[in-house]
N, C-alpha and C positions, 0 to 999 in steps of 0.2 A: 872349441870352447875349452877353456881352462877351470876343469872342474876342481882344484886346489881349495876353490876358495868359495865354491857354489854350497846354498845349503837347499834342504828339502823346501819346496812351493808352501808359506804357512796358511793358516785357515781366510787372510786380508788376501793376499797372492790368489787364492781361489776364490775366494767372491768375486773379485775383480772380471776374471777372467770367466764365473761366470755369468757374471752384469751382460758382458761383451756378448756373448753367446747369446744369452734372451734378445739383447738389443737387435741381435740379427736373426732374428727369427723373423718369416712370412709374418707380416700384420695379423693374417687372417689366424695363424697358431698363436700368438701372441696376445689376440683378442679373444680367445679362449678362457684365459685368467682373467678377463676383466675387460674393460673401458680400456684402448691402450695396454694393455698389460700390469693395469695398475691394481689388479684384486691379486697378484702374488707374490710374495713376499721369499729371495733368497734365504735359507740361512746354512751358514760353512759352518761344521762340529766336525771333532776329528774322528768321532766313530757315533754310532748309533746307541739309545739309551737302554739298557734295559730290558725296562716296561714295551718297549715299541720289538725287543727283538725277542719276549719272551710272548705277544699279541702275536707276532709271523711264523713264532714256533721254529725263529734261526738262532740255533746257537752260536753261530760264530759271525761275531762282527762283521768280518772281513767277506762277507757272503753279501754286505748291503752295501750299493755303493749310492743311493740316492733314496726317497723315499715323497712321494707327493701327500701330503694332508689336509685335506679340505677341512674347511672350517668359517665360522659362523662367529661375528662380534657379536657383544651381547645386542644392537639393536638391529641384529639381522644380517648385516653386511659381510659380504662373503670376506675373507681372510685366506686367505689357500696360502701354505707355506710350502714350495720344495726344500728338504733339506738334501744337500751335498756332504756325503762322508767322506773327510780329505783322506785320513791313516789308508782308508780299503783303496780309496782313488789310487793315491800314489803307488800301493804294494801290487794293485792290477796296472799301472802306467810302468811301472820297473820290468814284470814279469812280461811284458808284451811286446810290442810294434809300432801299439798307437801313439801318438802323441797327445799330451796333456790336454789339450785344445780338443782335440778328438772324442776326447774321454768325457770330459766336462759335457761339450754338445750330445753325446750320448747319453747320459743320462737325461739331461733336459728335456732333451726329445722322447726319448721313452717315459718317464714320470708322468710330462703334460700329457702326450697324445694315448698313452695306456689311461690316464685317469678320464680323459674326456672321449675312452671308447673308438681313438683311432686302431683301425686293425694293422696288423702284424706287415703288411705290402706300404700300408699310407703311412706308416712310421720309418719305412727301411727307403720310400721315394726320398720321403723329405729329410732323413741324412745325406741321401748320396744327394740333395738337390745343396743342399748347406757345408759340403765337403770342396 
């Protein structure tokens, strides 16, 4: 690869990629968020807000790289947002081994199956089954 001319994966470059990832996830993980996967909603920020890292008690950005928050429209309907934090993503994709794709399914898979109560073995099968 001729990196001359490559720049950082932007916050569209990571949704995309992690559309991809959800789309391949077991039905049955996927129907977890919803009907079809349809009560969760992506969203790519380049880092975490605040309010949300002074509520975790982490001061440094770069400690969160995902974040699942359930939630409730006002007439009820579930709303679940995973956010993806690209700046922590990328500065943990540089320092490592894994690859971006790697990373992204990582966090999805920990976000969904830690919020819906998968243990620590049924989240680490269904990486290596999704690898």
């Amino acid at each position: 690869m001729n990196w001359a001319d490559q720049t950082p994966p932007s916050l569209e470059d990571i949704d995309a990629l992690a559309r991809t990832v959800f789309a391949a996830l077991p039905e049955a993980v996927r129907a977890l968020c919803g009907p079809l996967g349809d009560g969760l909603a992506i969203h790519v920020e380049d880092v975490p807000d605040e309010d949300l890292l002074m509520a975790l008690d982490t001061p440094d950005p770069f400690d969160l790289l995902g974040f699942y928050h359930p939630d409730e429209d006002e007439k009820g309907a579930r709303a679940d947002i995973v956010f993806i934090y690209r700046l922590p993503l990328i500065d943990f994709w540089i320092e490592g081994e894994a690859s971006l794709g790697g990373l992204v399914r990582h966090v999805l898979v920990h976000q969904i199956g830690g919020h819906f109560g998968l243990g620590a073995d049924e989240i680490a099968k269904l990486e290596k089954k999704l690898s």
